[in-house]
C-alpha positions, 0 to 999 in steps of 0.5 A: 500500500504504501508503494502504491498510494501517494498521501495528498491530504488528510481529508478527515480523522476521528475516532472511527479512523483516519480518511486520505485522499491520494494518488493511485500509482497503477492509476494516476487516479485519485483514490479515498485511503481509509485506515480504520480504528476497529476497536476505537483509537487506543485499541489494537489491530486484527489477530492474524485469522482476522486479517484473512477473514478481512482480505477475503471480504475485501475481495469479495466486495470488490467485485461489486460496480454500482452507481451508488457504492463507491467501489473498492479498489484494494485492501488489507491489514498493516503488516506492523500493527494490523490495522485495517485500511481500504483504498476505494474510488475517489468521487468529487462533491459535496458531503450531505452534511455541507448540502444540508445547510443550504436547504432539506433535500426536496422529496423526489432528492430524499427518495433517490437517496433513500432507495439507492442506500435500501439497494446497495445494503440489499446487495451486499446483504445477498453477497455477504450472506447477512441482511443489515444496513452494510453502508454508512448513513452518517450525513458527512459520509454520504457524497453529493456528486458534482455534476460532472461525476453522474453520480448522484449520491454515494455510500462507504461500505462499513468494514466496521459493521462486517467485522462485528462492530457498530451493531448497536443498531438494529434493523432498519433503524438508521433508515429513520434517522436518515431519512428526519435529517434530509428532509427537515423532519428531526423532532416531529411526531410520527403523526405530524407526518403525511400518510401518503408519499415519503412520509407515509412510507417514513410511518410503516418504517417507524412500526417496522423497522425491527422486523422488516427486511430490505426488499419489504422497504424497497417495496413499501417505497415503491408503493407509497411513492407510486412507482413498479416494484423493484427488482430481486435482490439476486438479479440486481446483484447479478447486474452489480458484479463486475467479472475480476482480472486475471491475475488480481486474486487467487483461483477458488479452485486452488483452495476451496475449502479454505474460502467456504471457510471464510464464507462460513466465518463471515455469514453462520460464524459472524454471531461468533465472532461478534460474541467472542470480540465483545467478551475479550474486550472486558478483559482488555479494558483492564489493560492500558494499550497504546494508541495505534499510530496512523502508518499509511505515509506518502509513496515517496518515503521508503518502507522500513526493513523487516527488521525494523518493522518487528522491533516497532511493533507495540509488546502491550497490543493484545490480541482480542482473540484468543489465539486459535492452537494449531493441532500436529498434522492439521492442514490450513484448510482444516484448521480453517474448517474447525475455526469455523465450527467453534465459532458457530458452536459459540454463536449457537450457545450465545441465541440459546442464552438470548432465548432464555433471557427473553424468556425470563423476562416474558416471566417477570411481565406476566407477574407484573399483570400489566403494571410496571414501574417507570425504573423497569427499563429492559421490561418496558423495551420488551413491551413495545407497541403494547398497551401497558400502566406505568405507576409512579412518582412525578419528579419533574419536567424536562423539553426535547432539544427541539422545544417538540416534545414536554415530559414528565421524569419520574423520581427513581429514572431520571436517566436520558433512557428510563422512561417518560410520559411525553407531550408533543407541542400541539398538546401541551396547552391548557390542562397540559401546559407546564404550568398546569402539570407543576402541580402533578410534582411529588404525587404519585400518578399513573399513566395508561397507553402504547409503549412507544420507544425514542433513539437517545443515542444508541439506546432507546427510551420508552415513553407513552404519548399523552394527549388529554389530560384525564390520561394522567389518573391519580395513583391509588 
């Protein structure tokens, strides 16, 4: 990498990783070079069976061309550190966070955002195996194309999210956040949104996005915009993948136990993984570790010797994987093989324990008959969308950022997450004006409705809506 790419200009860096804007020397081109902080910036790089699990998705995804899906041209891992990096094309305009200070997009805009980032994460959920939300829909990752690009709008694959980080998120949940940021649309109720258009489709998505699968958003899209169904995932993945070069990566034929591994490491194995990755990082929390420094460097500068390179290598980097022992005799093909049977082992062992855990608290509701405490946070998420009594103490009252949104906080949650009785602007008059409701401060009340869950963050908040006053009853 170093030999290949020529360092221009550091475009951004945070704690995520480091983004560079330079000079392909096959090409002439200029490409984006990111290098990644998989772990955050005082973390270590990949183990060595990480590093191949890596390169093989970097190949595979490699092998997608499309419109909105900046395309990747190499990738790998530092040799010193294992730091990560990807190397894709270079397209010039604006990012959607710049564009958005000007004016919202318009709807026919936001909807041509919206359907090309539904259909690349469809894509690479048919080529990785996973469905998820495979691109990044943070606003200053998403690329405007000047007009002389042809390129409306442009996504990042997310290297993050397949290699089992990032997954905070669940479902089609960044959709939502996505869509309220491009059209102006943060802080307003669900039921402030028009029925028809993008924000009929906006409502269904609000009430869906746990459960539904891309292709059912893509559908929804369609229907609610007035357009013909889309395409099948697998003839658009058809269309998207371009045939690769000879010479620019190994047979299959060569080895293809090793990358059925790979494939089984990246789609049954990925829960593994993710699992084994978090229960290390506990363990390593009780380690200092030193910030990893940032080693993609100009073209012109020559690579160190072999020898140099070891002895800079960081002694307190711990690998966050055990290291898999080899058996006398075993083959790599083998060995990859039974990687890839633990990890799923594990993986396995991980849904049996979620099951039980979601089964314990189906218990606890059950023994509650419907009424809870505004403390029983994990018990009010697990009642989304159902109808359930809240019983408490009035502490206080606090706004939304946006001034939409009043609520009531009660003694003993008074976390940005527990839960909250909510009031929406238009409501809070009269007997719901703040004024009003001081006098519910210290008394005891209880509250009646839907569960209704809020992002905060990465967590979420489960609130009911009040719209009439003789929903908030004294507690007996």
């Amino acid at each position: 990498m170093v030999q290949r790419f020529k360092i221009e200009d550091l475009v951004v860096q945070d704690s995520s990783g480091v983004v560079f804007r330079a000079i392909d020397g096959e090409t002439q081109l200029p490409v984006a070079v990111r290098r990644f902080f998989p772990f955050g910036p005082t973390g270590g790089g990949l183990s060595e069976d990480e590093q191949a699990v890596y390169a093989e998705s970097v190949n595979r995804l490699s092998e997608l061309s499309h419109p909105a899906l900046r395309s990747i041209i190499c990738g790998g891992c530092d040799p010193v550190d294992g730091m990560p990096y990807i190397a894709t094309e270079w397209i010039e305009g604006k990012a959607l966070q710049t564009f958005l200070k000007a004016r919202p997009l318009s709807q026919p805009e936001a909807i041509t955002v919206i359907n090309q980032a539904l259909e690349v994460c469809q894509i690479l959920s048919e080529v990785m195996g996973a469905e998820g939300v495979w691109v990044e829909t943070d606003l200053h990752t998403v690329i405007i194309g000047a007009e002389q690009t042809q390129r409306p709008v442009s996504f990042w694959i997310s290297p993050l999210k397949w290699l089992g980080k990032n997954d905070g998120q669940l479902g089609l949940e960044p959709f939502i956040v996505l869509t309220t940021s491009i059209m102006g649309w943060t802080g307003k109720q669900v039921r402030e949104l028009s029925s028809t258009g993008l924000g009929g489709w906006l409502k269904w998505l609000h009430g869906s996005a746990r459960t539904a699968t891309l292709h059912e958003a893509r559908e929804m899209l369609a229907a609610a915009i007035g357009v013909e169904p889309p395409a099948p995932a697998k003839r658009v993945v058809r269309q998207a993948t371009r045939p690769i070069l000879a010479g620019k990566r190994k047979s299959k034929s060569k080895a293809p136990v090793w990358i059925f591994a790979c494939t089984a490491l990246l789609a049954t194995g990925l829960g593994g993984w993710m699992l084994v990755r978090r229960n290390a990082a506990l363990v390593a929390k009780a380690q200092e570790r030193p910030t990893p420094v940032v080693r993609i460097v100009s073209a012109e500068k020559p690579s160190p010797p072999a020898a140099a390179r070891a002895e800079s290598k960081p002694a307190a980097v711990a690998k966050e994987t055990p290291a898999v022992a080899s058996i006398p005799g075993e083959s790599r093909e083998e060995r990859a093989n039974r990687m890839a049977a633990e990890l799923t082992a594990t993986a396995r062992k991980s849904s049996q324990k979620a099951d039980a855990k979601v089964a314990a608290i189906k218990q606890t509701i059950a023994a509650k008959g419907g009424v809870f405490s505004p403390s029983d946070h994990d018990l009010l998420l697990a009642q989304n969308k159902e109808e359930a009594i809240i019983e408490g103490t009035v502490e206080s009252m606090a706004e939304s950022k946006s001034g939409a949104t009043k609520y009531l906080i009660f003694s003993g949650a008074s976390g940005s997450s527990d839960f909250r009785g909510a009031i929406s602007r238009e409501d809070a008059v009269g007997e719901l004006s703040e004024s009003s409701l001081r006098s519910l401060s210290g008394k005891k009340i209880r509250l009646k409705g839907k569960i209704r869950l809020e992002s905060v963050g990465s967590d979420k908040r489960p609130v009911i809506d009040i719209e009439k006053r003789n929903e908030i009853q004294p507690a007996e």
